[in-house]
FIMIDREN-877170 format. One record per residue: residue number from 1; x, y, z of N, C-alpha, C in turn. Coordinates in steps of 0.1 Angstrom, whole numbers, plus 5000, padded with zeros to 4 digits. Example, Ala and Ser with C-alpha at 12.3 -4.5 7.8 and 13.67 -1.06 7.14 Angstrom:
[1; [5132; 4943; 5078]; [5123; 4955; 5078]; [5132; 4967; 5078]]
[2; [5128; 4978; 5071]; [5137; 4989; 5071]; [5129; 5000; 5079]]
//
This chain:
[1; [5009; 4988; 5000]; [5000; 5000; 5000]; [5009; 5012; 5000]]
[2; [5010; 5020; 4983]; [5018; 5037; 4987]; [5010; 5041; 4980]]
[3; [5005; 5052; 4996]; [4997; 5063; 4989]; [5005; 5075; 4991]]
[4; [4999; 5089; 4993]; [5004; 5096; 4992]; [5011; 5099; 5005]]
[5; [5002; 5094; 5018]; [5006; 5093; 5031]; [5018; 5090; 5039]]
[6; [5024; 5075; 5030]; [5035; 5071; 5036]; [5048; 5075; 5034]]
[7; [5047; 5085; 5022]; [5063; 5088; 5015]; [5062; 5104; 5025]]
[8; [5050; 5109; 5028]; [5050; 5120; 5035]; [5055; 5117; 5048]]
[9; [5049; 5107; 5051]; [5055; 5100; 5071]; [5067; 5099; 5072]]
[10; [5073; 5095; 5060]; [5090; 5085; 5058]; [5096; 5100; 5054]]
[11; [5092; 5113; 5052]; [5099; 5126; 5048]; [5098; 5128; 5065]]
[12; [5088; 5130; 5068]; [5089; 5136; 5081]; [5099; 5131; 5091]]
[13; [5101; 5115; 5091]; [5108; 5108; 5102]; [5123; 5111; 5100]]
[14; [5122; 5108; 5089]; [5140; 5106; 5081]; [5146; 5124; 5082]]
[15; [5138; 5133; 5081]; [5141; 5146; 5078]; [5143; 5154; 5089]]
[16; [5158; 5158; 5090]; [5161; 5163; 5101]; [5147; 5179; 5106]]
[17; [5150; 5182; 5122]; [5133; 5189; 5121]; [5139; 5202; 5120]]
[18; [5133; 5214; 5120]; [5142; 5228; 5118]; [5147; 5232; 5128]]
[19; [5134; 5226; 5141]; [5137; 5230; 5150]; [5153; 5227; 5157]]
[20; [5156; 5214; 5154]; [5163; 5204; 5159]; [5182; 5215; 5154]]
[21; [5180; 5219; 5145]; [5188; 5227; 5137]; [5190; 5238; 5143]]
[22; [5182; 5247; 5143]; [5178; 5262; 5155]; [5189; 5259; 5170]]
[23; [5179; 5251; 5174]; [5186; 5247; 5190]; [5199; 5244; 5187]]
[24; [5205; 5237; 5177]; [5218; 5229; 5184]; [5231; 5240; 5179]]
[25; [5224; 5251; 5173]; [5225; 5266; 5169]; [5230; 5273; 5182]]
[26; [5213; 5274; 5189]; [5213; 5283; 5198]; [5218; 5276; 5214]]
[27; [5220; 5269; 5214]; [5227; 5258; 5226]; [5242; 5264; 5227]]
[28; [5253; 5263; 5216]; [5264; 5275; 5218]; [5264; 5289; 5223]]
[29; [5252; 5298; 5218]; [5250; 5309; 5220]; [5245; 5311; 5237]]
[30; [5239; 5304; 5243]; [5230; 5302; 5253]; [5241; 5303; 5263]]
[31; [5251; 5295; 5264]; [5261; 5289; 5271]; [5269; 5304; 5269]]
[32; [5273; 5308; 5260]; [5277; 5320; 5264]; [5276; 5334; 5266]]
[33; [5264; 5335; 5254]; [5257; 5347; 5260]; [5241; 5348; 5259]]
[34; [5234; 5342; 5271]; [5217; 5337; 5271]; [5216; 5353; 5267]]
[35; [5215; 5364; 5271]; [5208; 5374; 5267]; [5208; 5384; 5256]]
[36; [5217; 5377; 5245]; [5218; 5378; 5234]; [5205; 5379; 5226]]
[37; [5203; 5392; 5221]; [5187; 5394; 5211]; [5186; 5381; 5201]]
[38; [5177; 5377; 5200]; [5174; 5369; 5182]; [5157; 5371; 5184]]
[39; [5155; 5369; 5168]; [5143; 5371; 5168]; [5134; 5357; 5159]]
[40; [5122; 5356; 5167]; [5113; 5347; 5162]; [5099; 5350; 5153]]
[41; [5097; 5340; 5145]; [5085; 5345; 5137]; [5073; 5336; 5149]]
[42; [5061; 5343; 5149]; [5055; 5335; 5161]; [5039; 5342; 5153]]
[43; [5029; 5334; 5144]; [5018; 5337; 5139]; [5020; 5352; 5129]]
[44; [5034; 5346; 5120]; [5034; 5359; 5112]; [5040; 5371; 5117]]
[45; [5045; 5370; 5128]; [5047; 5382; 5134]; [5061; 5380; 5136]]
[46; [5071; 5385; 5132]; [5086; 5386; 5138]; [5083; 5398; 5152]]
[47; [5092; 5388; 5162]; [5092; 5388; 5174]; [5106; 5390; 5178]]
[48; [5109; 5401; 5186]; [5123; 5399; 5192]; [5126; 5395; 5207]]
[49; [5129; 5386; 5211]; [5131; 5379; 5220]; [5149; 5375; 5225]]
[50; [5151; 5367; 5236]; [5166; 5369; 5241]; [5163; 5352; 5238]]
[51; [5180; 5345; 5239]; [5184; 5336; 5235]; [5172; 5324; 5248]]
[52; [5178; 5332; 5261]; [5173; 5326; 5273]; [5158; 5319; 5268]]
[53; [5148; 5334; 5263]; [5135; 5327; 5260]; [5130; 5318; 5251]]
[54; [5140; 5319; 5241]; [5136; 5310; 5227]; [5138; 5296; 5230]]
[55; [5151; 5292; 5235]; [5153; 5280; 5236]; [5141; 5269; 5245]]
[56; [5137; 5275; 5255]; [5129; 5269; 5260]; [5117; 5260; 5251]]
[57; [5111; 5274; 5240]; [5100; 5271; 5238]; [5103; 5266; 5219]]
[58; [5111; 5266; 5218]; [5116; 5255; 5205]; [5116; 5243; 5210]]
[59; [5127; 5243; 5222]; [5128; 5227; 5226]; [5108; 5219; 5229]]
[60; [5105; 5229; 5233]; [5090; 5222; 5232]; [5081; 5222; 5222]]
[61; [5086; 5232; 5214]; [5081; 5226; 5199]; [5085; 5215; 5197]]
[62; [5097; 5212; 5191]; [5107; 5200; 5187]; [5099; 5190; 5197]]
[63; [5096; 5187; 5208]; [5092; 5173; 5216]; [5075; 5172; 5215]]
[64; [5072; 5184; 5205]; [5056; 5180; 5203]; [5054; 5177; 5191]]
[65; [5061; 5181; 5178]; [5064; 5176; 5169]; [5072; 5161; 5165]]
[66; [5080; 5158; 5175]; [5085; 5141; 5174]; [5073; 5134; 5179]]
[67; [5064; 5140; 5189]; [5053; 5131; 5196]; [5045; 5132; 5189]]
[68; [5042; 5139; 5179]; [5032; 5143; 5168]; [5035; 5129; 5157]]
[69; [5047; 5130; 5153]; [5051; 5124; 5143]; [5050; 5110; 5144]]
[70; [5056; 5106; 5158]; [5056; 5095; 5164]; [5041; 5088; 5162]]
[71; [5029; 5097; 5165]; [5024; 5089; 5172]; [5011; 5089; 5154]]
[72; [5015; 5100; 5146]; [5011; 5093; 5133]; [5016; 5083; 5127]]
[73; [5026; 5080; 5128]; [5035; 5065; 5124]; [5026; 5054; 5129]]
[74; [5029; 5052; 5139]; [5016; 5041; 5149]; [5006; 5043; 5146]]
[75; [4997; 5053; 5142]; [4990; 5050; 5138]; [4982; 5046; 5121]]
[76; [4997; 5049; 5114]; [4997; 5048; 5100]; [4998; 5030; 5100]]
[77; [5006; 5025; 5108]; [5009; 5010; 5108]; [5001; 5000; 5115]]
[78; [4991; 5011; 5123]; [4978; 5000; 5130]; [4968; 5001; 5114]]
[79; [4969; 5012; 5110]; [4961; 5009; 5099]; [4961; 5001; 5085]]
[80; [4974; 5001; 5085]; [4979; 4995; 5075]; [4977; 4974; 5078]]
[81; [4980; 4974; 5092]; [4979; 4963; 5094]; [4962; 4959; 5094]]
[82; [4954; 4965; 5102]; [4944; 4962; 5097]; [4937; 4959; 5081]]
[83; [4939; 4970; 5073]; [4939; 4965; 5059]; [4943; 4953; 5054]]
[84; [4951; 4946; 5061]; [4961; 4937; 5055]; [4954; 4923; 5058]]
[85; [4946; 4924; 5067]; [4939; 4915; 5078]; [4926; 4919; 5074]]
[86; [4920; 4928; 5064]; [4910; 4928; 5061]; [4907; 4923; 5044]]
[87; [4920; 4926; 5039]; [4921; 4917; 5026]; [4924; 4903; 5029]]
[88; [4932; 4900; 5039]; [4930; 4886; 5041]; [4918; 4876; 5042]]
[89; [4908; 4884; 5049]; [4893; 4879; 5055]; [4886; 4878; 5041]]
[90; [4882; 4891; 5034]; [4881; 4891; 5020]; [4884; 4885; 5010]]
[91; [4895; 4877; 5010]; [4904; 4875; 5000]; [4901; 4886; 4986]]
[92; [4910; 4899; 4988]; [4906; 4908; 4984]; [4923; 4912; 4976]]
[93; [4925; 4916; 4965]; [4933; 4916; 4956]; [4937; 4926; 4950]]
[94; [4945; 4935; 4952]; [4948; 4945; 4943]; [4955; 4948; 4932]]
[95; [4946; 4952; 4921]; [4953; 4950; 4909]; [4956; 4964; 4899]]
[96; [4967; 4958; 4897]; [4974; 4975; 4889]; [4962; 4975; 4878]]
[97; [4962; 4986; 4873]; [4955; 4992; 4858]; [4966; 4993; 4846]]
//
């Protein structure tokens, strides 16, 4: 079964996150100077904010986006398995055109 879903799932897992990028950026900067200005886009809006505040709330992006991602995976492969188990019952066949 490839639809359009799974090569999207396998981009998301495999593809490093931006966030993940940002942080390990701003993790040097932090360590030496947290109150260093940078600025965030936050609903369109460029925001200027200090190192101290950003980092927090990226790192909690990034861990609701892996749990995000995570937890469409699982449930891409509960469904996939059921399908699989529902063509089995069926004896149901798919055939190219």
């Amino acid at each position: 079964m490839n639809t359009g879903v799974r090569p999207d799932l396998d981009h998301r897992c495999l593809s490093p996150n931006p966030c993940s990028l940002v942080l390990s950026t701003l993790t040097d900067v932090l360590a030496e100077e947290p109150d260093r200005k940078c600025f965030r886009l936050i609903g369109g809006v460029l925001v200027e904010r200090t190192v101290k505040d950003v980092v927090p709330a990226l790192q909690t992006n990034r861990d609701g986006i892996r749990k995000a991602v995570k937890s469409l995976a699982d449930q891409y492969q509960s469904k996939e398995k059921e399908f699989d188990t529902f063509k089995q019952d069926y004896k149901i066949r798919l055939v190219k055109a």
